[in-house]
Phi, psi and omega in degrees: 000132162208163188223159191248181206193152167240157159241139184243127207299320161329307188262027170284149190250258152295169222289316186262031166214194185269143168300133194268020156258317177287338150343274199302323218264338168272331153309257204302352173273354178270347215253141181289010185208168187284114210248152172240097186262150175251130168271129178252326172220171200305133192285122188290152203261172172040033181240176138328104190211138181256130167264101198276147162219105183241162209282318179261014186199159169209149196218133121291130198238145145230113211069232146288351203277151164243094142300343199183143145206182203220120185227154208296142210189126166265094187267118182244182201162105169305081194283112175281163160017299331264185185248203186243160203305334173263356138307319180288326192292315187296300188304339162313324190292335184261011189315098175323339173294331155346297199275307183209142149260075152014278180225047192330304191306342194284122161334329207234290163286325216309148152276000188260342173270123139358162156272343172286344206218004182209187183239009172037046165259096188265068181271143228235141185260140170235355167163154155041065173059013175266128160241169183192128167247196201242156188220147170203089190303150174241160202294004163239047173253012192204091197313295189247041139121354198266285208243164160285157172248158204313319151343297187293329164284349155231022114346292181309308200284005173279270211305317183310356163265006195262319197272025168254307222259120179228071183249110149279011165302306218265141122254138178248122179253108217314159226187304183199162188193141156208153193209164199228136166219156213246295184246153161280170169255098188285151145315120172106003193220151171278155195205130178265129154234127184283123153228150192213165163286171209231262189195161164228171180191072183092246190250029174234128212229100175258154206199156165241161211206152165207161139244147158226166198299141163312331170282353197081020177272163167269120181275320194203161180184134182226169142270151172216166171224143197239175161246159183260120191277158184266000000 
């Protein structure tokens, strides 16, 4: 089965590509299974990009170019603690992106997005390199008006892991990512999302991602492997 699909110049991570969590996250809401997506090149804004879809694997194409795919992935993964909502607001306040950014324009962290128009996760360090900020999704993030729609959880479960990581020697970029979601995510309600270290390994960086509930339940949780550009 296939279909063609756009990335809107909107949903960018550095500025002349796709943010690689709503990337991943437009792969893996077609795939018939609990998925693990690779980004293999940066996903291009405002084009035609074709959606493959096979029973163990779904790939984005542009053209011939293999931007992404996505293959059946069990996710396991020890999700710590979170701290509590009013830990998130306060660590919010210390978002290192404030100060020096990467990549500002990105859907998901930018410091240049608006709340109507990005997702403002301004994660924050609250102990032993975990950070977390506070969410509160808006309804257009929601075809129909209720739940978030699936892309957006795992966006949201991207950048706050790259922001585990602070080397400004270094800059990193998602590589591979899976997420699980548990609860839905209503609009209009409050929500934390967490991120930690992992591991490193050369230019590889893992990190976990989680949302939860203002109350702590868990809502959604990913892994990622991130790369360190050279």
């Amino acid at each position: 089965m296939k279909f063609t699909t756009t990335i809107p110049s909107k949903y960018c991570g550095p500025t002349d590509s796709g943010n690689g969590g709503y990337t991943s996250g437009i792969i893996a809401k077609v795939a018939h299974f609990p998925a693990q997506v690779t980004l293999r090149k940066p996903p291009p804004l405002d084009k035609t990009l074709e959606i493959k879809i096979g029973r163990e694997k779904v790939e984005l194409l542009d053209g011939d170019t293999l931007i992404g795919e996505a293959i059946p992935h069990n996710l396991e993964i020890e999700i710590p603690k979170p701290p509590t909502y009013e830990e998130a607001v306060k660590a919010s306040k210390n978002y290192t992106g404030f100060h020096e950014h990467p990549f500002p324009d990105c859907f998901v962290c930018g410091t240049n997005r608006k709340p109507e128009d990005g997702l403002n996760l301004f994660t924050g360090k609250v102990k032993e390199g975990m950070v977390v900020s506070p969410w509160t999704p808006n309804e257009s993030l929601s075809e129909g008006g209720k739940y978030i729609d699936k892309e957006f959880y795992w966006a949201a479960l991207d950048c706050p892991g790259a922001w585990t990581y602070l080397d400004p020697a270094r800059v990193i970029v998602l590589g591979r990512i899976s997420a699980k979601i548990l609860e839905k995510v209503e609009v209009r309600k409050q929500y934390m999302v967490l991120g930690w270290p992992i591991s490193e390994e050369g230019r590889k960086v893992f990190t976990g991602t989680a949302i939860f509930k203002k109350d702590g339940t868990l809502c959604a949780v990913a892994k990622a492997t991130w790369i360190a550009l050279k």
